[in-house]
Residue frames as a rotation matrix with the C-alpha (Angstrom) as fourth column:
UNK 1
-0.691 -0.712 0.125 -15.61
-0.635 0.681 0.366 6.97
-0.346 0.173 -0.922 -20.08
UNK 2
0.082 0.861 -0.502 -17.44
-0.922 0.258 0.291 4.43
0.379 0.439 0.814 -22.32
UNK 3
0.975 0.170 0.140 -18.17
-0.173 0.985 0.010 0.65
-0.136 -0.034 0.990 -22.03
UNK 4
0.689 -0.710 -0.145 -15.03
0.336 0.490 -0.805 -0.37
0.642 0.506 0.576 -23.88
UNK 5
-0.251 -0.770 0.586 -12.49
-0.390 -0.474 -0.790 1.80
0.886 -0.427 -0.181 -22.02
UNK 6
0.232 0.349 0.908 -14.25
-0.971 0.137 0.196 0.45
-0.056 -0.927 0.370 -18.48
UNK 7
1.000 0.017 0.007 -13.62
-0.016 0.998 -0.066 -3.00
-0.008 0.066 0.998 -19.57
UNK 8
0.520 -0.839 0.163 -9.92
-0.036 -0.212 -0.977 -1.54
0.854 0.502 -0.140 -19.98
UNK 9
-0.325 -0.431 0.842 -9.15
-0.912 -0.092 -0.399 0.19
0.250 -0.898 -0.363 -16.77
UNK 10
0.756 0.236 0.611 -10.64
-0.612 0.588 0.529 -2.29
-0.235 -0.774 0.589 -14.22
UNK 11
0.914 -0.406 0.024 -8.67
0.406 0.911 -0.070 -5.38
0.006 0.073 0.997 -15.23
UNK 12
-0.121 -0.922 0.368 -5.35
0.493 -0.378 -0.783 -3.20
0.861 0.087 0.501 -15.63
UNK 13
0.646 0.248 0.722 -6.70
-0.552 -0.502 0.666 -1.18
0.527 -0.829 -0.187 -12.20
UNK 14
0.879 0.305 0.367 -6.61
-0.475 0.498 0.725 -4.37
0.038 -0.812 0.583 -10.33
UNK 15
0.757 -0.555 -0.344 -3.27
0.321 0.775 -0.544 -5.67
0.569 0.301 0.765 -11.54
UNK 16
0.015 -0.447 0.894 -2.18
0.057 -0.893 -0.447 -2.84
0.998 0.058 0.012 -9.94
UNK 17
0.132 0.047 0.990 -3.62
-0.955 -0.262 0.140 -3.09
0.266 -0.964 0.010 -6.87
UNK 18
0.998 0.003 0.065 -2.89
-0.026 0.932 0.361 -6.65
-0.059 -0.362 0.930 -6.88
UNK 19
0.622 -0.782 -0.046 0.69
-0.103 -0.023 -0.994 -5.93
0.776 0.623 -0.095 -7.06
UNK 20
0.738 -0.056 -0.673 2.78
0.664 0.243 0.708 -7.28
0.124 -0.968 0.216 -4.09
UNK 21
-0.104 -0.961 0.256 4.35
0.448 -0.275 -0.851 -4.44
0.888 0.026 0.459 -2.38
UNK 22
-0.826 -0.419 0.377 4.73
-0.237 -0.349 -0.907 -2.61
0.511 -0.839 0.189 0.93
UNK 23
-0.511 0.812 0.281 1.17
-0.856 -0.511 -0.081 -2.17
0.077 -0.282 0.956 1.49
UNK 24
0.414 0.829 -0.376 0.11
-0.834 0.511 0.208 -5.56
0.365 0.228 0.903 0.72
UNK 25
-0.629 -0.692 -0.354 3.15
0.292 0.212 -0.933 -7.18
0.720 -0.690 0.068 2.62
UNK 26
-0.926 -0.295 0.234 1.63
-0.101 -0.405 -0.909 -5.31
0.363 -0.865 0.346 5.39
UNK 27
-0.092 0.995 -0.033 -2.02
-0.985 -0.086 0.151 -6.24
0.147 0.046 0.988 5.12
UNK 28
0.090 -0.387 -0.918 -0.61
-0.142 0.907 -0.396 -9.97
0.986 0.166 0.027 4.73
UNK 29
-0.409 -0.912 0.023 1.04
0.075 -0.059 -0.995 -9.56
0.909 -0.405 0.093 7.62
UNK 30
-0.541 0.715 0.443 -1.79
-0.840 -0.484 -0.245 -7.45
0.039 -0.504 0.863 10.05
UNK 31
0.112 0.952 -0.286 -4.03
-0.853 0.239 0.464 -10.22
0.510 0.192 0.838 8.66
UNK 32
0.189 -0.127 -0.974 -1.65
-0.119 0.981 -0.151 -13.25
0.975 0.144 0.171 10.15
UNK 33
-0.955 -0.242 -0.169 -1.21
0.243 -0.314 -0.918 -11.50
0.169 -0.918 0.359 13.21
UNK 34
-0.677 0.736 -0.012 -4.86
-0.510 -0.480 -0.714 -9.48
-0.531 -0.477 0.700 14.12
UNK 35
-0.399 0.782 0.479 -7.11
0.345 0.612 -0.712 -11.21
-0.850 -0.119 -0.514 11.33
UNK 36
-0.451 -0.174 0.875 -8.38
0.878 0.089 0.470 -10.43
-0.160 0.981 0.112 8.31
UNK 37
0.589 0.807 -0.032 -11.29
0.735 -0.520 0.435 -7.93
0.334 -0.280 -0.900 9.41
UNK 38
0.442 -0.599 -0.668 -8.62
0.417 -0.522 0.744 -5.96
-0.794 -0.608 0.019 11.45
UNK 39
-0.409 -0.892 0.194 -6.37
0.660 -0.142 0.738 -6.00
-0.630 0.430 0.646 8.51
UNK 40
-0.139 0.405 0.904 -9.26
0.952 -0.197 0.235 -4.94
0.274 0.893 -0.358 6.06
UNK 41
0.778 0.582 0.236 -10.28
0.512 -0.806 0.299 -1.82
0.364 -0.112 -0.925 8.16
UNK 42
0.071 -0.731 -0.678 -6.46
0.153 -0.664 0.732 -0.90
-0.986 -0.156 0.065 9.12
UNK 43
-0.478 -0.471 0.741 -6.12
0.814 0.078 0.575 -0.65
-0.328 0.879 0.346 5.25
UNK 44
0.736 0.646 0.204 -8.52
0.674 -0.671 -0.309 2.64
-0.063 0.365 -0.929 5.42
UNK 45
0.141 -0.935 -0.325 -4.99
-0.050 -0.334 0.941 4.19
-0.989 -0.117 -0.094 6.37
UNK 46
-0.347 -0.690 0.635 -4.15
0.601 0.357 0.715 3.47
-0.720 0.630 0.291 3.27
UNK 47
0.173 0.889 0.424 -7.21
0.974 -0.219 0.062 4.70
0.148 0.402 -0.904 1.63
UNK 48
0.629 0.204 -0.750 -7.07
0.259 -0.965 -0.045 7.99
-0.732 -0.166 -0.660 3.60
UNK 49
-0.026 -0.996 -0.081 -3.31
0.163 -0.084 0.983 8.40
-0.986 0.012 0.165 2.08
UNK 50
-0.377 0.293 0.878 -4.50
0.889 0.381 0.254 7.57
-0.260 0.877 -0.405 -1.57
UNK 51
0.583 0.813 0.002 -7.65
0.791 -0.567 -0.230 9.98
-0.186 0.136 -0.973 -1.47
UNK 52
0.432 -0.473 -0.768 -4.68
-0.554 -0.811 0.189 13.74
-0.712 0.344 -0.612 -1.48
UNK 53
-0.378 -0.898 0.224 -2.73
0.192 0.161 0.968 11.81
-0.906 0.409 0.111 -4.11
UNK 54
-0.276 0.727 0.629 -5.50
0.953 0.294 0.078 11.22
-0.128 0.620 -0.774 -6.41
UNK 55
0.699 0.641 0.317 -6.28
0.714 -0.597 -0.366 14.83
-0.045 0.482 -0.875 -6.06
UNK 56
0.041 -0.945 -0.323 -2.53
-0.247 -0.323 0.914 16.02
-0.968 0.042 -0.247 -6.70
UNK 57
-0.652 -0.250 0.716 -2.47
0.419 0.668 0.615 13.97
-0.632 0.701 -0.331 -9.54
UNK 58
-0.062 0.964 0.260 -5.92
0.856 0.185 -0.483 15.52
-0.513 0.193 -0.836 -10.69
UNK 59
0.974 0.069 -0.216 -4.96
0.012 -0.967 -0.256 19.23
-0.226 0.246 -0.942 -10.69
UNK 60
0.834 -0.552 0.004 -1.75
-0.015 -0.031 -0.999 18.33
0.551 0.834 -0.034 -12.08
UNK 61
0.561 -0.583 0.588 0.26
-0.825 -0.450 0.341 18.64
0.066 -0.677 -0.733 -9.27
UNK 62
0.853 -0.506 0.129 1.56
0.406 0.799 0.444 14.96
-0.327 -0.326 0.887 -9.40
UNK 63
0.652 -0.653 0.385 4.40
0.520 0.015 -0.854 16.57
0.552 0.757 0.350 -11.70
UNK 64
0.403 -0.644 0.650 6.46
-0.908 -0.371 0.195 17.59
0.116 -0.669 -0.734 -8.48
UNK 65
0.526 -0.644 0.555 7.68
-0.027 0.640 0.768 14.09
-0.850 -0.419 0.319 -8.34
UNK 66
0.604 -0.539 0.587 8.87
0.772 0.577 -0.265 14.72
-0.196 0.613 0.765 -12.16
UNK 67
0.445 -0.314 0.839 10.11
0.385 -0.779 -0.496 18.27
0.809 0.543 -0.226 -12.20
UNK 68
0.756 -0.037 0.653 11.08
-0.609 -0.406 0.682 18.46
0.240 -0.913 -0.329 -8.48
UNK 69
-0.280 -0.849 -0.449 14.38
-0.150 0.501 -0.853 16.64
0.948 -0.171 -0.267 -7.95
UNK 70
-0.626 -0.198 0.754 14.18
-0.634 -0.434 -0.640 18.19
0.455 -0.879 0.146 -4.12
UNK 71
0.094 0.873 0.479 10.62
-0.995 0.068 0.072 16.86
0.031 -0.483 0.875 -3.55
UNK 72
0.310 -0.099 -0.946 11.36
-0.248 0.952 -0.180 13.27
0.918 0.290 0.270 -5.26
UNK 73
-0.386 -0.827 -0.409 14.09
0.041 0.428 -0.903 12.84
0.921 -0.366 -0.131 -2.47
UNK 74
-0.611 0.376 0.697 12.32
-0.791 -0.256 -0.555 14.10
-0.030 -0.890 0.454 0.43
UNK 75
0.460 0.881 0.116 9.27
-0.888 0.454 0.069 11.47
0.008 -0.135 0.991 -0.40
UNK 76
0.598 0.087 -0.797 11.64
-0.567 0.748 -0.344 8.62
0.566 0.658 0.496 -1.07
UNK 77
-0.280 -0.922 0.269 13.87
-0.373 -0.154 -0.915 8.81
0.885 -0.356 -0.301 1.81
UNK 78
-0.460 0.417 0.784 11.50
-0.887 -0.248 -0.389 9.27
0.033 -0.874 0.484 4.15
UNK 79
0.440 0.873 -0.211 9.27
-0.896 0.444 -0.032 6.57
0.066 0.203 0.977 2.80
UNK 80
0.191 -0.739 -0.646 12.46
-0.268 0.594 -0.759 4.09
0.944 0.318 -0.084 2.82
UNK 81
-0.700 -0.698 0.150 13.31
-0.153 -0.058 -0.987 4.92
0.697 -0.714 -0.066 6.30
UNK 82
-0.099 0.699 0.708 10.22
-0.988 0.018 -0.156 3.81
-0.122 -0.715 0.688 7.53
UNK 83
0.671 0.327 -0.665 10.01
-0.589 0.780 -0.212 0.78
0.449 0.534 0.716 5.82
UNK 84
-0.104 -0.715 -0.691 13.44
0.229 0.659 -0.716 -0.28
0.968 -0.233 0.096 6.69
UNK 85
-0.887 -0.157 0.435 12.61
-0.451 0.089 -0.888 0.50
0.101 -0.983 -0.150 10.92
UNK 86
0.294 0.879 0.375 9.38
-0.956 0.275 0.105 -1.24
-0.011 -0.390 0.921 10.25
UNK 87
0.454 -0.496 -0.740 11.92
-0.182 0.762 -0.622 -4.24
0.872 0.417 0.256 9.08
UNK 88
-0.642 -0.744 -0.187 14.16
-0.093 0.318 -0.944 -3.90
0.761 -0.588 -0.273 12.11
UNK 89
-0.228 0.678 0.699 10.96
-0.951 0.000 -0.310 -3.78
-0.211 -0.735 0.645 14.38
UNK 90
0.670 0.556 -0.493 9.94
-0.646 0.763 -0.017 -7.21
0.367 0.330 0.870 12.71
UNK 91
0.431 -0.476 -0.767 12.96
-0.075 0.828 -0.556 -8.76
0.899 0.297 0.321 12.93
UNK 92
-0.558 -0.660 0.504 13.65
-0.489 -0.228 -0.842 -7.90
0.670 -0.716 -0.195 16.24
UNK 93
0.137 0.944 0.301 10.61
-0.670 -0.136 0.730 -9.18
0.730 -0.302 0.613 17.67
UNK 94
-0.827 -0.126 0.549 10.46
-0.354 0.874 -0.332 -11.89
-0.438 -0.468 -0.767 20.49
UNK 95
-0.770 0.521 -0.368 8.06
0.377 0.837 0.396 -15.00
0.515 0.166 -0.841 19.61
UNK 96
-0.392 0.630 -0.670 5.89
0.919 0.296 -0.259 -13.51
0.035 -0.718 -0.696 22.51
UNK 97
-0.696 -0.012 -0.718 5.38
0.081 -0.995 -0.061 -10.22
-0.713 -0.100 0.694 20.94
UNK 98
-0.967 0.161 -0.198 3.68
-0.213 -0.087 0.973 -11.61
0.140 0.983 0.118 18.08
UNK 99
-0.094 0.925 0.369 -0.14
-0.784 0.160 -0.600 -11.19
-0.613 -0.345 0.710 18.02
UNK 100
-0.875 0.444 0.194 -2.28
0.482 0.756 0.443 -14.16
0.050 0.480 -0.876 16.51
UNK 101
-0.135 0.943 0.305 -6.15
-0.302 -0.332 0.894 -13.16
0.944 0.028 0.329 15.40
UNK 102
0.532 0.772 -0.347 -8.09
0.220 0.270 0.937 -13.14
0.818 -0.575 -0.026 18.64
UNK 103
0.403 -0.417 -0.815 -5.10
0.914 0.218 0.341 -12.85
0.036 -0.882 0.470 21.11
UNK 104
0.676 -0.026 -0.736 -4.97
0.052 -0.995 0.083 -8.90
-0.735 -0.095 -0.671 22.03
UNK 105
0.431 0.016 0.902 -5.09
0.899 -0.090 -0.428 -7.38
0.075 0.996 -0.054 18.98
UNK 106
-0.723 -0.681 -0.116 -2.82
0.686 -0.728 0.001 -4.41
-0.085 -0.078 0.993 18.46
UNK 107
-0.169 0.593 -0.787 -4.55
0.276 -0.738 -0.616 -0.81
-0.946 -0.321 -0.039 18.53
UNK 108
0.228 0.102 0.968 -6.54
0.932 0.265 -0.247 -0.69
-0.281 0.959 -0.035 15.04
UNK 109
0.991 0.088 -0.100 -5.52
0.053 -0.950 -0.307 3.17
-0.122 0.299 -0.946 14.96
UNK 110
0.122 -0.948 0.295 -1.52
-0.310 0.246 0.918 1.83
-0.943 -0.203 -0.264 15.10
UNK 111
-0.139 -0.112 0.984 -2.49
0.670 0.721 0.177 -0.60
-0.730 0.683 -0.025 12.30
UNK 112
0.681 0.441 0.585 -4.00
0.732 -0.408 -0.546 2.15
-0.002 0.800 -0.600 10.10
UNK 113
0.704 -0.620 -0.347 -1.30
-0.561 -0.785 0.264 4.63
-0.436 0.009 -0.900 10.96
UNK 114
-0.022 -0.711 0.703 0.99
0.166 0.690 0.704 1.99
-0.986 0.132 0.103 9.80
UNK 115
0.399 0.563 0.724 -1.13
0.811 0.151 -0.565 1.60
-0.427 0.813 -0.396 6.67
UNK 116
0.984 0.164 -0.067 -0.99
0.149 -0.971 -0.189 5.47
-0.096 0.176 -0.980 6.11
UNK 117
0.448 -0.857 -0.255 2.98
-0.567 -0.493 0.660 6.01
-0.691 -0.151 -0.706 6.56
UNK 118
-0.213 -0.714 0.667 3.62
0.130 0.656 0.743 3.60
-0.968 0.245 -0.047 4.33
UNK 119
0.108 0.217 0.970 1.64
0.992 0.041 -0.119 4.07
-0.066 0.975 -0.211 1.25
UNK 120
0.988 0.091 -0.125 2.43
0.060 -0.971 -0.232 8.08
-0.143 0.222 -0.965 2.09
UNK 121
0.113 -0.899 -0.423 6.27
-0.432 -0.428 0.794 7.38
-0.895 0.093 -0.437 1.82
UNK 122
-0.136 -0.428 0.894 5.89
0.375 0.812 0.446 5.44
-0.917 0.396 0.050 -1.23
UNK 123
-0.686 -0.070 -0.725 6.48
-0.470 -0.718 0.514 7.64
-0.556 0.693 0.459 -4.89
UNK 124
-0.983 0.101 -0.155 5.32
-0.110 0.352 0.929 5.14
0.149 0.930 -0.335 -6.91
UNK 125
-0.050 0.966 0.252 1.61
0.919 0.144 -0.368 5.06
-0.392 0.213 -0.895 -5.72
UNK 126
0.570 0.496 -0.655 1.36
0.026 -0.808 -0.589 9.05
-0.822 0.319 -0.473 -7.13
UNK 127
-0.587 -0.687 -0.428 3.27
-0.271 -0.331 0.904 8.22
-0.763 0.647 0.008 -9.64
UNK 128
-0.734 0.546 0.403 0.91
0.593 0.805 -0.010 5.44
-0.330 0.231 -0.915 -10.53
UNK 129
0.078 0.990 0.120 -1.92
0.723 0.027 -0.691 7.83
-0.687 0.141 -0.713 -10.35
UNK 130
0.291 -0.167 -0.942 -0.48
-0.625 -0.778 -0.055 10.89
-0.724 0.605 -0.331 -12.59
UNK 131
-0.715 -0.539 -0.445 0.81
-0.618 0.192 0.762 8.42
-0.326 0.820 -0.471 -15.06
UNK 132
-0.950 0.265 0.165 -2.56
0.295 0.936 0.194 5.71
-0.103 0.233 -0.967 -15.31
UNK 133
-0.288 0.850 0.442 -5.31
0.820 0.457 -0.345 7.29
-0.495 0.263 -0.828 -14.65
UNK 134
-0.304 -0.016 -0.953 -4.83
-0.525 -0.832 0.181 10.30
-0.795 0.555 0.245 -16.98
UNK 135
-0.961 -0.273 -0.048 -5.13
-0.191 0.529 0.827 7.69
-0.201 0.804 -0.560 -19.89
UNK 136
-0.522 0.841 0.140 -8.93
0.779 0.403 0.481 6.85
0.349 0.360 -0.865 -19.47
UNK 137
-0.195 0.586 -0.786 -10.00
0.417 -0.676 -0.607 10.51
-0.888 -0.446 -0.113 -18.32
UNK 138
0.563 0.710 0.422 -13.01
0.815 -0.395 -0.424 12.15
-0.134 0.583 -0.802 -20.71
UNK 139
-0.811 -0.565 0.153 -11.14
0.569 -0.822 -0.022 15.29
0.138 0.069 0.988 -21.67
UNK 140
-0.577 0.392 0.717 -14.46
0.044 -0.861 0.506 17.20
0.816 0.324 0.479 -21.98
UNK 141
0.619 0.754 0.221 -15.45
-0.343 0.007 0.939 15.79
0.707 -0.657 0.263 -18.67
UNK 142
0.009 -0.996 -0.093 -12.11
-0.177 0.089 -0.980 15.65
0.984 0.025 -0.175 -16.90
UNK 143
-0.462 -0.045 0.886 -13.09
-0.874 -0.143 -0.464 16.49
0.147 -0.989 0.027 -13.20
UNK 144
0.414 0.632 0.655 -16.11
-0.795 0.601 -0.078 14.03
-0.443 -0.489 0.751 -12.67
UNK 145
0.712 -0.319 -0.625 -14.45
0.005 0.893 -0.450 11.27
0.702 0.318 0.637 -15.23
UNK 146
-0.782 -0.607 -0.141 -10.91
-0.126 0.374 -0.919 11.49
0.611 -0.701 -0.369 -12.64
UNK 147
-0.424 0.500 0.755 -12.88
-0.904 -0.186 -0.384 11.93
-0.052 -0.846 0.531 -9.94
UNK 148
0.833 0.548 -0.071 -14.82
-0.551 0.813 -0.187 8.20
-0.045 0.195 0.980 -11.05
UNK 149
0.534 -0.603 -0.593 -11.75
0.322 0.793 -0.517 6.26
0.782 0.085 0.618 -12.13
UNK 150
-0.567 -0.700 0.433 -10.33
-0.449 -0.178 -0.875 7.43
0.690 -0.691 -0.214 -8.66
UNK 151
-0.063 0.353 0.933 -12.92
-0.758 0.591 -0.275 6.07
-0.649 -0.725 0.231 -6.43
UNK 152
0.707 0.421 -0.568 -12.78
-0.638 0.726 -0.256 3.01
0.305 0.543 0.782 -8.97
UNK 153
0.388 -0.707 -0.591 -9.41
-0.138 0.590 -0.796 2.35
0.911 0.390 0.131 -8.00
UNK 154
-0.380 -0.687 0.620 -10.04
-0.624 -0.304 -0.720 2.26
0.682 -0.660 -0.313 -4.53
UNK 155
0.299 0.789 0.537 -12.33
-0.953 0.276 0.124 0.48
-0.051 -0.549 0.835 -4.65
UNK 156
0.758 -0.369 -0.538 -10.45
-0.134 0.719 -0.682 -2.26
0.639 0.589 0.495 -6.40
UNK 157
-0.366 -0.860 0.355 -7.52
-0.614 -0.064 -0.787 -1.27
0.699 -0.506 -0.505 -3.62
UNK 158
0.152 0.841 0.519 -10.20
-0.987 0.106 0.117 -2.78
0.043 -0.530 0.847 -1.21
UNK 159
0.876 0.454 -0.163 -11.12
-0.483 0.828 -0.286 -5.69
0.006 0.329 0.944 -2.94
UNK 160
0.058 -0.828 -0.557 -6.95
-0.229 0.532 -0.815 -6.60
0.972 0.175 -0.159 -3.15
UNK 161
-0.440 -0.444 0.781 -6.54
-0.850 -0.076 -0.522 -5.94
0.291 -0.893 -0.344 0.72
UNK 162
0.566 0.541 0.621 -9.39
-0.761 0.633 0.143 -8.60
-0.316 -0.554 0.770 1.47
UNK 163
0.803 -0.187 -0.566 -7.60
-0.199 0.811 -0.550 -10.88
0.562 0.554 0.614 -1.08
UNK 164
-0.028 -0.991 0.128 -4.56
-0.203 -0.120 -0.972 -10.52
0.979 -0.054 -0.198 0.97
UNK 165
-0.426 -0.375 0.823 -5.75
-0.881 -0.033 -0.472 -10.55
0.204 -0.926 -0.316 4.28
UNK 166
0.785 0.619 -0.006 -7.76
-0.614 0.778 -0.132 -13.86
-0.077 0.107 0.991 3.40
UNK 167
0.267 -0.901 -0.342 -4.20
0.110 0.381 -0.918 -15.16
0.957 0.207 0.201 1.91
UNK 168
-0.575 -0.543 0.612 -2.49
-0.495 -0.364 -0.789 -13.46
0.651 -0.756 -0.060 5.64
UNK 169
0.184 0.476 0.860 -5.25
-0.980 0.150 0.127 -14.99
-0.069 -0.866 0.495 7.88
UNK 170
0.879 0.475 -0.047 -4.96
-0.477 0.879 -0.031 -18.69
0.026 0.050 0.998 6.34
UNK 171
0.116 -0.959 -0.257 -1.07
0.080 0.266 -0.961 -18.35
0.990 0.091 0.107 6.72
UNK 172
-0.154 -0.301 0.941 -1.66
-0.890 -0.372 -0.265 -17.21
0.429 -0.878 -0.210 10.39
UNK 173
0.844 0.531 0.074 -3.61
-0.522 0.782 0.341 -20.90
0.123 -0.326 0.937 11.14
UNK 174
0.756 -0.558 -0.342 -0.11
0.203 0.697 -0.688 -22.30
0.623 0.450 0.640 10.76
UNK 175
0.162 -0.566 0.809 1.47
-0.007 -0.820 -0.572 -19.95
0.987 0.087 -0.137 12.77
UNK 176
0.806 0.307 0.506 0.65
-0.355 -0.432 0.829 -20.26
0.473 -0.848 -0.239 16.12
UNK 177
0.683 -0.360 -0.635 3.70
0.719 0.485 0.498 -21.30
0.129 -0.797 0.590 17.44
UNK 178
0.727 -0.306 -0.614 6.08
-0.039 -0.912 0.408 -18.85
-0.685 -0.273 -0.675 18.95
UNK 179
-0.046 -0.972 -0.231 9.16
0.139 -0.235 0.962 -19.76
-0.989 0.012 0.145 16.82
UNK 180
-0.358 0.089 0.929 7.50
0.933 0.063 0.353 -20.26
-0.027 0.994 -0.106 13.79
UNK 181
0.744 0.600 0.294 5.66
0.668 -0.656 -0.352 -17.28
-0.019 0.458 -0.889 14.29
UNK 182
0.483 -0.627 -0.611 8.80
-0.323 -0.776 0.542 -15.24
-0.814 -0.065 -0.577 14.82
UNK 183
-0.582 -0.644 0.497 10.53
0.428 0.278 0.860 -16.72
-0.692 0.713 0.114 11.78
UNK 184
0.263 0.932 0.251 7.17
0.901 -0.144 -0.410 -15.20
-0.346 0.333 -0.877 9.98
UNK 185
0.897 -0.025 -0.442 8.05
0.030 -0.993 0.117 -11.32
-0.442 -0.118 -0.889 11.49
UNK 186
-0.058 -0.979 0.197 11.84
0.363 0.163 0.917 -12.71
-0.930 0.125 0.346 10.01
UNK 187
-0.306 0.170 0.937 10.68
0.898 0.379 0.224 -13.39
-0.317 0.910 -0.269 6.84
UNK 188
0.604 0.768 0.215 8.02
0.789 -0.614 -0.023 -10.53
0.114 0.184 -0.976 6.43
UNK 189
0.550 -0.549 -0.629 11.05
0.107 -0.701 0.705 -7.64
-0.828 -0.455 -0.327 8.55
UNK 190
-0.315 -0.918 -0.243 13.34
0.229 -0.322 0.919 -8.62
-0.921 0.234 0.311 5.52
UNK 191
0.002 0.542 0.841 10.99
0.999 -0.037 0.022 -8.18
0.043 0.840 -0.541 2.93
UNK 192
0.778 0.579 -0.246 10.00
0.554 -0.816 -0.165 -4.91
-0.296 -0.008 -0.955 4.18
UNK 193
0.466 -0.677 -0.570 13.59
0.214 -0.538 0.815 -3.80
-0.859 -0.502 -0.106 4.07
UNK 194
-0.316 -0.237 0.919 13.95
0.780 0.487 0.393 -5.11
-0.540 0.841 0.031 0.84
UNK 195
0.644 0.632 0.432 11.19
0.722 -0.688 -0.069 -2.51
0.254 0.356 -0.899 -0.28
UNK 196
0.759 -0.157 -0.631 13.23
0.193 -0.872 0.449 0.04
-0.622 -0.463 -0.632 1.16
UNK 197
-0.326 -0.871 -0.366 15.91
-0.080 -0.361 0.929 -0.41
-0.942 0.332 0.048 -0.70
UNK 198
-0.282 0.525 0.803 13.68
0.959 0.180 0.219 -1.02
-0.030 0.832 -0.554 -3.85
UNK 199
0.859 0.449 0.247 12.34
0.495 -0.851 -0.175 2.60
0.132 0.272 -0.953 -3.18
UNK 200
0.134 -0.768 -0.626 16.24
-0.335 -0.629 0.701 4.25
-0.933 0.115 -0.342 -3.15
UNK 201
-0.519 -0.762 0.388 17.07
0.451 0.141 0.881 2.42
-0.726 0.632 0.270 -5.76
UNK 202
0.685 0.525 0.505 13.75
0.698 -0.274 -0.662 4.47
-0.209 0.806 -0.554 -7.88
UNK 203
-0.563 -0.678 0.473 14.95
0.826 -0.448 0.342 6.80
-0.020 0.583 0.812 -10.25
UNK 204
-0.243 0.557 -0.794 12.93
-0.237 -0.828 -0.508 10.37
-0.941 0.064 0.333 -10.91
UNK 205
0.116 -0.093 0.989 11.26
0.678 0.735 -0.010 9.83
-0.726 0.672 0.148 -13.47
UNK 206
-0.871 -0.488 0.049 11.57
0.416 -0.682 0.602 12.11
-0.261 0.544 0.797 -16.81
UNK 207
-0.506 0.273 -0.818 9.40
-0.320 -0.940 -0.116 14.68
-0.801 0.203 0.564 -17.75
């Protein structure tokens, strides 16, 4: 990949990873509740999740989410039905269930498993990578050029989560009361559900 094309991806990377959905809802969230630090290192979950897509996508394999009806449904269901019982877990909460940064912090292997089930039920992040970063891969250097604009775009995932849990920690300062903070897990539960039904309503896409 030359100069010019690098000046391409990045800025069109990051919009990407600056895009508000599950994952960054939930990093928001982690960050107003456990801190930002917590939120940044439950977001390796994510990361881990990312790392097989990227190399699905690489050896071509992303095209089971366009030629696979069967598979589509299996990833979108699943990925829905987590979303929407992380929603009813939010909104159910009591006021005294909710953590604040410093006040026993939830188990950071919970938070990252969190991380991880979500960005693994969600199509559109391999869709993302079989449809984007084919576009700036060297043809005559295909492996090592994906292989680069994949760890580029995690790294850039990174760099969004901090933005977010920086945004999630400076909403938590406000927070600290129980009802407000449960009106938070309100707010945040129906979002998440929202997403769920945002990921039935995806279509397969065409071939």
């Amino acid at each position: 990949m030359n100069l010019s094309q690098l000046w391409l991806f990045l800025p069109a990377c990051f919009a990407l990873n600056m895009a508000f959905g599950p994952n960054n809802l939930l990093a928001t969230t982690n960050a107003a509740r456990v801190g930002p630090f917590r939120a940044v290192l439950a977001s390796l979950g994510r990361i881990a999740a990312f790392i097989p897509m990227i190399a699905v996508a690489g050896v071509g394999l992303g095209t089971l989410l366009t030629t696979s009806m069967w598979f589509f449904l299996v990833v979108k269901w699943t990925g829905a039905a987590y979303l929407a019982w992380l929603g009813i877990k939010l909104l159910l909460s009591r006021p005294q269930a909710v953590e604040v940064a410093g006040e026993a912090p939830q188990s950071l292997w919970r938070l990252m498993r969190q991380e991880f089930l979500v960005a693994a039920g969600n199509p559109k992040a391999i869709l993302i990578f079989t449809a984007f970063l084919p576009q700036f891969v060297v043809a005559e250097h295909y492996a090592a050029s994906f292989t680069l604009l994949g760890a580029l775009f995690l790294l850039m995932e990174l760099v969004a989560v901090a933005a977010y849990a920086i945004l999630g920690s400076r909403i938590g300062r406000y927070l600290r009361g129980g009802r407000t903070l449960q009106w938070f897990n309100r707010v945040s539960g129906a979002l998440m559900l929202a997403f769920s039904v945002g990921i039935l309503a995806m279509k397969r896409p065409v071939a």
